[in-house]
N, C-alpha and C positions, 0 to 999 in steps of 0.2 A: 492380828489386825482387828480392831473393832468395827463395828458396824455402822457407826457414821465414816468411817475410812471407805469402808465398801461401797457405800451407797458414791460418795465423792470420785475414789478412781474409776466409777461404771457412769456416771456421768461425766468427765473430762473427757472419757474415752468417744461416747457419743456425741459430745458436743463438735467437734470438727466435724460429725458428717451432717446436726442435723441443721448448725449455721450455714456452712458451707451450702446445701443442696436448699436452704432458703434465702440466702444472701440475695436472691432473688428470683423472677419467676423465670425457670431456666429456657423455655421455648423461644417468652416472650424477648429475650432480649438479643434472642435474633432476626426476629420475623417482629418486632414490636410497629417499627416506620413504616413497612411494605403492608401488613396487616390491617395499620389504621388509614393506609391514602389511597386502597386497592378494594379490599374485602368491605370497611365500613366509609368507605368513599370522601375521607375527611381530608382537607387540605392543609399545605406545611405550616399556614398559619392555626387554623384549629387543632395541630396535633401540639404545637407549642403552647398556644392558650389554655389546653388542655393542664399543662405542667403548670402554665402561673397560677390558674386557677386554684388544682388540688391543691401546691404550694403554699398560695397562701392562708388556705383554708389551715391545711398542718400546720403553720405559724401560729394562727390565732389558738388550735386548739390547745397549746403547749402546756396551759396551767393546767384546763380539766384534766389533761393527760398525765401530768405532773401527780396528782391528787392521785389517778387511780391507780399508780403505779406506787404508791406510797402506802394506799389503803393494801394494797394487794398482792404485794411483794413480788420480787424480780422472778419468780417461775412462772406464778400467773401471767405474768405482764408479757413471757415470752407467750406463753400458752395462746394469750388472748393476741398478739401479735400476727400469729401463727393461721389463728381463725381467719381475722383478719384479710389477709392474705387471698387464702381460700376465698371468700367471698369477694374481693378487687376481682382476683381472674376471673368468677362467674359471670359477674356483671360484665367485663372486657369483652367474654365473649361471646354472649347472648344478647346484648343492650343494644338496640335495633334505632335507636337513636341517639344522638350529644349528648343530653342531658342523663341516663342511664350509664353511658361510657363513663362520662365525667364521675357518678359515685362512685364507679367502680376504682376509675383511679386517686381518688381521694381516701380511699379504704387502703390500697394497695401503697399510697402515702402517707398516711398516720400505720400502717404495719409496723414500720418499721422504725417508730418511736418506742414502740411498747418493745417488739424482737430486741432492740440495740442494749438491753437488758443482761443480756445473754454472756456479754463480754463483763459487766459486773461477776455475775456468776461462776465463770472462769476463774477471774482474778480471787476471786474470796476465797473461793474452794482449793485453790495453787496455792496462798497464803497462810491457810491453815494446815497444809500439808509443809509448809516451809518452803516450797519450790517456786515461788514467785516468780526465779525467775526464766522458766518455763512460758511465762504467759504470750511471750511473742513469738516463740517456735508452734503451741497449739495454734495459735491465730494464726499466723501463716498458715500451717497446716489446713485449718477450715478454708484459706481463702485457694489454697492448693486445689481440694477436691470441688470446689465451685468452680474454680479455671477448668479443671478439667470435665466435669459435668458438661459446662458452657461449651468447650472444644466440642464432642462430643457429637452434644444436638447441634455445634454450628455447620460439622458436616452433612448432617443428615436435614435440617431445618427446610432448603431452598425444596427438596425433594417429597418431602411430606408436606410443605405446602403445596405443592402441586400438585399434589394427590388429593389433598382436600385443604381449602385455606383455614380449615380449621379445627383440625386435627394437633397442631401445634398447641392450641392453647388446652387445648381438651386434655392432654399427655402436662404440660402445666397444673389442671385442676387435680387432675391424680395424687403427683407429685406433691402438691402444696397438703392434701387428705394425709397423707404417708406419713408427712413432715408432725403433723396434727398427733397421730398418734404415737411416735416414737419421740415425743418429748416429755414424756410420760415419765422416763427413764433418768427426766435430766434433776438434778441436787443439788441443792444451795445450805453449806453449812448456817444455821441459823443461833446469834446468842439470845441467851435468855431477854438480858435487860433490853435487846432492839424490837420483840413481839408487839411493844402496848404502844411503841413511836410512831402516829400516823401524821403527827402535825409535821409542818414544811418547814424547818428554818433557813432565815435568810443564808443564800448564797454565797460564801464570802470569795472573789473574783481574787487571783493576784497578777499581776502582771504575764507573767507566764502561760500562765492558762489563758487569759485572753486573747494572748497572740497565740495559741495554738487553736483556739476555737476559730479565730480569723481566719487564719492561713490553711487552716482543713478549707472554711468554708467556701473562700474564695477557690482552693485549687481544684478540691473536690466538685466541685459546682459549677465552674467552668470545663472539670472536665467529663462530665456527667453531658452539660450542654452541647459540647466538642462530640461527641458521643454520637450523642441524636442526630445532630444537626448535620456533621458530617457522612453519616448513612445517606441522609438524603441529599447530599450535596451532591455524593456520589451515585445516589441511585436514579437523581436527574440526569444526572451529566450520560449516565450509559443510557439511560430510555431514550435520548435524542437520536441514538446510531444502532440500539436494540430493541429486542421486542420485549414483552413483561416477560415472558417465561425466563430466557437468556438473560434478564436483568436479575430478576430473583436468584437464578441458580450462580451467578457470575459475584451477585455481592454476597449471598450464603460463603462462597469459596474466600473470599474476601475477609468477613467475617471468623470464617473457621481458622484462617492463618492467623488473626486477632489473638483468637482463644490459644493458638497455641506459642504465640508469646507471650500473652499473660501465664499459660503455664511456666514458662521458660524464665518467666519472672518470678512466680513464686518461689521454684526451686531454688535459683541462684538469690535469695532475698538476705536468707543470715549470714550467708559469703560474705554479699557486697556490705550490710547493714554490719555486722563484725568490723568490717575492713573501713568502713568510712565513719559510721556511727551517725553523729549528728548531722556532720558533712552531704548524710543522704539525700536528705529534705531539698536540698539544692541542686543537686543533680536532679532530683524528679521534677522540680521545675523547666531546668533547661531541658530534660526531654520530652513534655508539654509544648515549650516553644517550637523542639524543632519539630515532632508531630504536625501541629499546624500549619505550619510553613510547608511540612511533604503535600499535607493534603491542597496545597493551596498552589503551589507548582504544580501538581500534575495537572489540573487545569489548561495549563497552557501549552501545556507539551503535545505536539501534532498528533505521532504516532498515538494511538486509543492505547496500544497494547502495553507501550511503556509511561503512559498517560495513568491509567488502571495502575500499573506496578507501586509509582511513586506513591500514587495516593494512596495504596492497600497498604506500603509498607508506612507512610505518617499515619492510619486509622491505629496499625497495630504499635504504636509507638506510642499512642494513647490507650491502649489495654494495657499495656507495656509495665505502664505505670500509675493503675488505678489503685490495685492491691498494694503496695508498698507507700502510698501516700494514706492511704485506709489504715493499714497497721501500723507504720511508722508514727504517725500524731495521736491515734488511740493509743500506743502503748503510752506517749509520752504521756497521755494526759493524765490515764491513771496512775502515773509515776509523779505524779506534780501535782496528785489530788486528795485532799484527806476522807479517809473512808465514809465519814457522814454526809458530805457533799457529791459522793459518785454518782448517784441515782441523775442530781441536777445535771450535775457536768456532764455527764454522759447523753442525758435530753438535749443540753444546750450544745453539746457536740455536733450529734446528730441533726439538730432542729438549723445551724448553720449551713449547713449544704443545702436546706433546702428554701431556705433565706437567699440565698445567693442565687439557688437555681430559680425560685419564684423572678427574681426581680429578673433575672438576664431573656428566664421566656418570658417575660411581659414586652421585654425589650423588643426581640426577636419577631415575638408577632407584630407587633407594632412596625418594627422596619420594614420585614415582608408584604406588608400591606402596600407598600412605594417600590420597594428595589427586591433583587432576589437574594438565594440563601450566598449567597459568593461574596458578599457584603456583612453580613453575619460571621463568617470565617475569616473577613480582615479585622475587624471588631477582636474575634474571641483570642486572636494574635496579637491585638495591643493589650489588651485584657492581662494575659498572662507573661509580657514583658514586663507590665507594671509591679505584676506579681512579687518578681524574685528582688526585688528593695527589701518587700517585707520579708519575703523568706528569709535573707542572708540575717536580718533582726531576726529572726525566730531562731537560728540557729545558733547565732553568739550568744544572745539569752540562756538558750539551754544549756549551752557551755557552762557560764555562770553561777545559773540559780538552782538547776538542777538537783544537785549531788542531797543537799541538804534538808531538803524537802523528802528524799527516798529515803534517806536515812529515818528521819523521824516517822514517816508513812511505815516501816517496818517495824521500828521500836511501836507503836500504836498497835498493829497488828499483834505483834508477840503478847504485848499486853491482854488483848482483847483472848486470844486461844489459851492463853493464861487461868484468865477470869472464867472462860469455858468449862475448861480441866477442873478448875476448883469447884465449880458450880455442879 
C-alpha cells in the first residue's frame, strides 16, 4: 500500500466521526428554542427572523463563498467551515444582545457551506480507491454517529440545562475545538493538472439535478422549519398546564425519543434504501406529512398525557426522516454530477435548504406577528402535500436519466486516477 492509499483510508476512516459530531452543534439542537425564548429572552417571532435573516445573508454570500472554496480547496474549506462554527457558538452563547446573537448565527450558517465540502472529499477519495460505491454506507454512517451523539445529549440536555442554562452550549464550544483539531487527519486525493484551476466555470444545470436541488430544498427546508417550529409549538402548548422546569425536562424527554428514532432510521437506511431505491424519496415525503398531521392532532386531544404522546411521536417522525432525505439526494446528486461541477452542485445543493428555509422564516414571522404558531403548522402541512407531485417527478426522472450519467461519471473518474498513475 502506498502512501497516498494511507493517507486516504485514515481519513475515510475519520471522516464519519468528524462530519457526524459536526453535522451540527450537538447541545444546541436540543435546548436551541428553550435557550433563545428563556435564557436570552427572545420571542417566537425573533427566533424565526433570526433564521430569515442569517438565510438570507448565506444566499447572498454564495459567490464570495464559491470563490474561496475554489481558491482553497475542499480541506481548507472544511477546515474553515469547522472554525466557523466554533465561532456561531461563541457568539450564541455570550452575545448579550439580537444583533451579536444574529452574527453568531450567520457564521453558524455560512459553516456549513464551506463543511458541505466534506462529502466531495469522501466521494473522490472512494473513487480513487474504486469503492464508490461505498459513498452511501460512509455517509450514513457519519449521519449514524450524529443521531447518536444527538440521542445522547437529548437525554441529558433538559438536566444540564437546569443546572446551568448554559452549560449546554459551553460542552457545544468544546466540541466544535475537538472537531477543529482532528480534521487535521482528514485527505483529499489531489491531480496534478486540477492545482493551477481557480477560475469558476459556468455551471452546466441538467434537468436531473435541478430537480434534485428543488426537492432537497423544499423538503429539507420545510423540514428543518417543521423542526423548530414544532419544539415550540409544543413547548407552548405544555407551558399553559406546566411550569418551565417540567416543560424543559418533559420536551428534553421528547426530544431524546426524536434522537432515537432517527437512530433507528439510520440503522434501518441501506435495508429500506436497498429494498426500495429510488421509490425512497417518496415514502420520506409521506412520512413528513404524516409527522405534521401527529403533531397537529395532538393539539386537540383532551387528555395532556396522550396529547404529549401524539405529538412526541409526529416530532420523531420528522427526525425520523431528516438523515435519509439528507443522504438519499446527496448521494443522487453526486451520481448525476460531473466531477468539475461538484464543488458548484454541492454549494447549490446546500445553499437550497437554506433558500427555502429563509423564505418560510420570513413567512413565519410575518404570520406570527397576527396569529399564533398552530397556523404555521397548518401552512407547513399544505407545504408538504404540495410536495410529493414534485417528488414522484423526481423519482421517475431518476428512474430514467440516471443510469447513464454514472456510467460516464465513472469512466471520467477511471480516466482521471489513470492520468494520476502515469503522472
Amino acid at each position: 500500500m502506498n502512501e497516498i492509499d494511507k493517507k486516504i483510508k485514515i481519513s475515510n476512516k475519520i471522516y464519519p466521526y468528524i462530519s457526524g459530531l459536526s453535522d451540527d452543534l450537538l447541545f444546541w439542537a436540543a435546548i436551541n428554542t428553550i435557550f433563545l425564548t428563556t435564557v436570552k429572552m427572545l420571542s417566537a417571532s425573533q427566533v424565526s427572523l433570526l433564521s430569515a435573516i442569517a438565510g438570507l445573508i448565506t444566499i447572498l454570500s454564495q459567490g464570495i463563498v464559491l470563490k474561496i472554496i475554489k481558491r482553497i480547496g475542499n480541506i481548507k474549506s472544511v477546515r474553515l467551515g469547522l472554525l466557523m462554527l466554533l465561532i456561531g457558538a461563541t457568539l450564541i452563547t455570550f452575545g448579550n444582545n439580537f444583533s451579536i446573537i444574529m452574527i453568531g448565527v450567520i457564521f453558524y450558517n455560512v459553516a456549513f457551506l464551506f463543511k458541505g465540502m466534506d462529502s466531495i472529499i469522501l466521494r473522490r477519495n472512494l473513487k480513487y480507491l474504486k469503492s464508490e460505491d461505498d459513498f452511501i454506507r460512509v455517509q450514513n454512517r457519519s449521519s449514524l454517529i450524529y443521531a447518536i451523539a444527538t440521542m445522547i445529549c437529548s437525554f441529558i440536555a433538559g438536566y444540564i440545562f437546569n443546572v446551568s442554562n448554559y452549560l449546554p452550549m459551553i460542552l457545544c464550544i468544546v466540541i466544535c475545538f475537538l472537531n477543529i483539531v482532528f480534521s487535521s487527519l482528514l485527505y483529499e486525493v489531489e491531480f496534478k493538472e486540477e492545482i493551477n484551476q481557480y477560475e469558476i466555470k459556468a455551471f452546466k444545470w441538467t434537468k436531473v439535478l435541478f430537480l434534485i436541488v428543488i426537492v432537497f430544498g423544499l423538503l429539507y427546508g420545510t423540514l428543518e422549519t417543521t423542526q423548530e417550529n414544532g419544539k415550540i409549538f409544543m413547548q407552548y402548548f405544555m407551558q399553559k398546564h406546566e411550569s418551565l422546569e417540567k416543560t424543559a425536562i418533559f420536551l428534553s424527554i421528547i426530544i431524546a425519543f426524536s434522537r432515537i428514532s432517527r437512530v433507528i432510521s439510520d440503522l434501518l437506511f441501506n435495508k429500506i434504501y436497498n429494498k426500495l431505491k429510488n421509490k425512497f424519496i417518496i415514502l420520506l415525503n409521506v412520512v413528513l406529512i404524516l409527522a405534521i398531521s401527529f403533531i397537529i392532532a395532538g393539539s386537540f386531544v383532551y387528555s395532556k398525557t396522550v396529547a404529549m404522546i401524539i405529538m412526541g411521536l409526529g416530532f420523531c417522525m420528522v427526525l425520523w426522516a431528516r438523515d435519509p432525505i439528507m443522504n438519499f439526494l446527496k448521494n443522487a446528486l453526486l451520481n448525476n454530477c460531473s466531477k468539475e461541477n461538484q464543488q458548484t452542485a454541492m454549494l447549490k445543493f446546500n445553499l437550497s435548504r437554506r433558500i427555502v428555509r429563509c423564505i418560510l422564516a420570513t413567512m413565519v414571522s410575518l404570520i406570527l406577528l397576527k396569529v399564533d404558531v398552530f397556523y404555521i403548522m397548518i401552512l407547513l402541512l399544505v407545504l408538504v402535500l404540495i410536495y410529493l407531485n414534485i417528488t414522484i417527478k423526481l423519482y421517475k426522472m431518476l428512474g430514467t436519466n440516471s443510469n447513464k450519467i454514472i456510467i460516464n461519471n465513472i469512466n471520467y473518474e477511471n480516466n482521471e486516477r489513470e492520468k494520476y498513475e502515469t503522472n
